[in-house]
MARGU-352927 format. One record per atom (N, C-alpha, C): residue in three letters; atom name; z negated, x negated, y negated. Coordinates in pm, whole numbers, plus 50000, padded with zeros to 5 digits. Each point is the difference from the previous one (the first is absolute). Layout:
<nodes>
NODE  resn  name     zz     xx     yy
NODE   Ala    CA      Z      X      Y
...
</nodes>
This chain:
<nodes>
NODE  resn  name     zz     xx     yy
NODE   Unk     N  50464  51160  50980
NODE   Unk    CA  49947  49900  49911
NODE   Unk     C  49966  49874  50079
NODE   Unk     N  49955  50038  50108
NODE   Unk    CA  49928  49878  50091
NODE   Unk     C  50139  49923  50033
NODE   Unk     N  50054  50078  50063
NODE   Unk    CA  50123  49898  50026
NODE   Unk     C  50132  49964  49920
NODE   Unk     N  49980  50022  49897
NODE   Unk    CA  50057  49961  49878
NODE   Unk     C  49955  49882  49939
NODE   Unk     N  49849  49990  50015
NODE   Unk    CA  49967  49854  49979
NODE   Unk     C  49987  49916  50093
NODE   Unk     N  49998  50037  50146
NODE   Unk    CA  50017  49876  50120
NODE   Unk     C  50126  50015  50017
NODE   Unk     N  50098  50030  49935
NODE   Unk    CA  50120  49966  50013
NODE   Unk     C  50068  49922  49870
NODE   Unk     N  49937  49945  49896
NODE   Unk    CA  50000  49949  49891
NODE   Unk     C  49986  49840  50047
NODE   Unk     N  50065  49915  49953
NODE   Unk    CA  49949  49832  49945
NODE   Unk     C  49927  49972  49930
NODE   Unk     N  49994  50053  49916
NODE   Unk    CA  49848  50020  49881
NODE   Unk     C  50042  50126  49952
NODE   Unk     N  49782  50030  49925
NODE   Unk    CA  49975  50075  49945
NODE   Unk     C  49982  49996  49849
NODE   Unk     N  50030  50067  49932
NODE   Unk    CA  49996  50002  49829
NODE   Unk     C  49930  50080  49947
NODE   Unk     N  49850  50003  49979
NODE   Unk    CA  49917  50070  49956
NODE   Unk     C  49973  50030  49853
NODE   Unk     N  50079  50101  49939
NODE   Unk    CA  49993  49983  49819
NODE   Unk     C  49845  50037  49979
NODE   Unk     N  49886  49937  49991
NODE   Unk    CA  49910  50062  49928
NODE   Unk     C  49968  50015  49896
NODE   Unk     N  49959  50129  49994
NODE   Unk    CA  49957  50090  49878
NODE   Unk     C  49798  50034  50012
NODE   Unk     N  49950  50074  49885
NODE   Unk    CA  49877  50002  49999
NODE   Unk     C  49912  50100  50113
NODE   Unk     N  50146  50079  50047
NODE   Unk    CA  49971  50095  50144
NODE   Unk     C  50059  49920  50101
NODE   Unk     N  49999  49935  49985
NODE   Unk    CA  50071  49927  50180
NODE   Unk     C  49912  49985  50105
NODE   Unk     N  49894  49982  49991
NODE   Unk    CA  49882  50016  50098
NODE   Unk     C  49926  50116  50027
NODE   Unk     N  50016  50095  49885
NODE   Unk    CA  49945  50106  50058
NODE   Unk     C  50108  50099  50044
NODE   Unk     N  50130  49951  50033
NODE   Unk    CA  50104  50100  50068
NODE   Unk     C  49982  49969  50156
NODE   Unk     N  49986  50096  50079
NODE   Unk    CA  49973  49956  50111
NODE   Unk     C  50167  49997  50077
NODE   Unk     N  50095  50016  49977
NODE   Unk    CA  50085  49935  50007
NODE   Unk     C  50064  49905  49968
NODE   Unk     N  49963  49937  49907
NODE   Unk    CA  50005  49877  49948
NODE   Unk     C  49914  49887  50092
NODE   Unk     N  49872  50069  50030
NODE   Unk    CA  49938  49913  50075
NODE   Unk     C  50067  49993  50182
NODE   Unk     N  50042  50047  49977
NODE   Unk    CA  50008  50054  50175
NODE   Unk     C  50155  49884  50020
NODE   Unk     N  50115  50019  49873
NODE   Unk    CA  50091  49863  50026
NODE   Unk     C  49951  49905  49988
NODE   Unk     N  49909  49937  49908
NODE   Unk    CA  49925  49881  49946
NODE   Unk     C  49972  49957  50200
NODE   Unk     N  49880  50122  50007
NODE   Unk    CA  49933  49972  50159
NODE   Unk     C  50123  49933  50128
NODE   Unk     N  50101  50079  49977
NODE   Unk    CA  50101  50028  50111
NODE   Unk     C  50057  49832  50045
NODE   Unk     N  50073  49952  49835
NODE   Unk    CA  50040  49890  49990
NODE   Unk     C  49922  49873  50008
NODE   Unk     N  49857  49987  49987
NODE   Unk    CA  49918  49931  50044
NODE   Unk     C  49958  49965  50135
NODE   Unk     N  50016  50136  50061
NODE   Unk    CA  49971  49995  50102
NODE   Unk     C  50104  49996  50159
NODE   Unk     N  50124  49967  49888
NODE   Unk    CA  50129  49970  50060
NODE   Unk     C  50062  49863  49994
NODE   Unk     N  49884  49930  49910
NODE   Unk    CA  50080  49874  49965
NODE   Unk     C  50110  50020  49899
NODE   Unk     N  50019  50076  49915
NODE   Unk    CA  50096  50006  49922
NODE   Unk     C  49980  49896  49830
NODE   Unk     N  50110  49934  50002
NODE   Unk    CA  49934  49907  49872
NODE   Unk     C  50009  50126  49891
NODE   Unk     N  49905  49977  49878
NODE   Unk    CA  49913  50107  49895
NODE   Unk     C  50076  49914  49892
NODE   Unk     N  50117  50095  49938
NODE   Unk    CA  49993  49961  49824
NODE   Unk     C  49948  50125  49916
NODE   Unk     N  49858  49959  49910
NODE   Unk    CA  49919  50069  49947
NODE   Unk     C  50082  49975  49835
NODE   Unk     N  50006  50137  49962
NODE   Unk    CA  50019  49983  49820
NODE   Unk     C  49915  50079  49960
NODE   Unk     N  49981  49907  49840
NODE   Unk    CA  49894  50066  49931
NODE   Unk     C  50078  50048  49886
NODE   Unk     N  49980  50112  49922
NODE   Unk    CA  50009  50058  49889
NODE   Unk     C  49912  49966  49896
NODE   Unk     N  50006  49891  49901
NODE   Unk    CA  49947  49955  49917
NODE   Unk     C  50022  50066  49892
NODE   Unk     N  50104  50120  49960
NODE   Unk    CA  49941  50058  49877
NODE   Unk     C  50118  50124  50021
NODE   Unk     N  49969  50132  49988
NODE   Unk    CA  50063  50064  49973
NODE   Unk     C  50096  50045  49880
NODE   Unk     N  49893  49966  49880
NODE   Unk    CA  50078  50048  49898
NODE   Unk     C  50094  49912  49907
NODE   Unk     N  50019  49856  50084
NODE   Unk    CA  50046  49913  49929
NODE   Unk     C  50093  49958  50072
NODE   Unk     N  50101  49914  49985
NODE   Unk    CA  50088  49973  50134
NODE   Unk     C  49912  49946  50112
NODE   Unk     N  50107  50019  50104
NODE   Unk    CA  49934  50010  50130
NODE   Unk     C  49985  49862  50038
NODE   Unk     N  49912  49992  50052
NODE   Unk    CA  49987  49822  50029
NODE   Unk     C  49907  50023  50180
NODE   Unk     N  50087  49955  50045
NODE   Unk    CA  49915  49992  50144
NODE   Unk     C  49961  49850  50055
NODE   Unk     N  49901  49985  50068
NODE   Unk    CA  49965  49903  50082
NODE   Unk     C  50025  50016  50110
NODE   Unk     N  50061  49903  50075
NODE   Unk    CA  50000  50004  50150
NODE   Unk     C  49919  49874  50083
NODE   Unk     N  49953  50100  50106
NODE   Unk    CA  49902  49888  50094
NODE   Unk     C  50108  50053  50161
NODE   Unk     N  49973  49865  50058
NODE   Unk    CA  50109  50021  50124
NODE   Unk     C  49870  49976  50101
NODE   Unk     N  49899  50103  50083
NODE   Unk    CA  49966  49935  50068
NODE   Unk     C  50065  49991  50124
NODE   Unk     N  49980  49872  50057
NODE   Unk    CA  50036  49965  50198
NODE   Unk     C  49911  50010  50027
NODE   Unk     N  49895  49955  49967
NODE   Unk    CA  49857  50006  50132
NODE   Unk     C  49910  50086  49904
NODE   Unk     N  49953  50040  50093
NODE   Unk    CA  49838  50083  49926
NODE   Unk     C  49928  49908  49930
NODE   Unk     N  50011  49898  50013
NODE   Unk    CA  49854  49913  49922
NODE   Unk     C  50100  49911  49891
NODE   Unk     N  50105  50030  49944
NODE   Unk    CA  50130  49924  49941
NODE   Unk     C  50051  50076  49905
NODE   Unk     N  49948  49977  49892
NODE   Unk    CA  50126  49997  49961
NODE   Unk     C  50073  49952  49845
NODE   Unk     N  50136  49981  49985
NODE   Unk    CA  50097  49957  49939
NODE   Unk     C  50016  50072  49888
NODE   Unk     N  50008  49962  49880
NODE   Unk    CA  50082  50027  49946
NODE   Unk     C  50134  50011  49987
NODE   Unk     N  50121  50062  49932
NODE   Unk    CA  50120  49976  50032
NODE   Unk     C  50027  49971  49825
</nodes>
């Protein structure tokens, strides 16, 4: 897992309402942060309706973009 994401260009984090309490989830989140890896975060804004995601691209920890 670890080196699956320091071997990545970016990371794509789908979150869901368990994404923080998976501790594997946290542990790539951790990995790629702490690798410098740029973070595209999606959100799941509704399950039961079509799918509509948001994306945030962060580059820096204190940044970030919308896309």
């Amino acid at each position: 897992m670890r080196d699956g994401v320091k071997g990545s260009k970016a990371f794509i984090a789908v979150l869901s309402p368990g994404y923080f309490t998976s501790k594997y989830c946290c542990f790539e989140l951790y990995t790629a942060i702490k690798n410098e890896i740029p973070i595209i975060m999606t959100f799941n804004m509704s399950k039961h309706t079509s799918q509509v995601l948001s994306l945030i691209h962060i580059s820096e920890p204190t940044r970030r973009t919308p896309i």
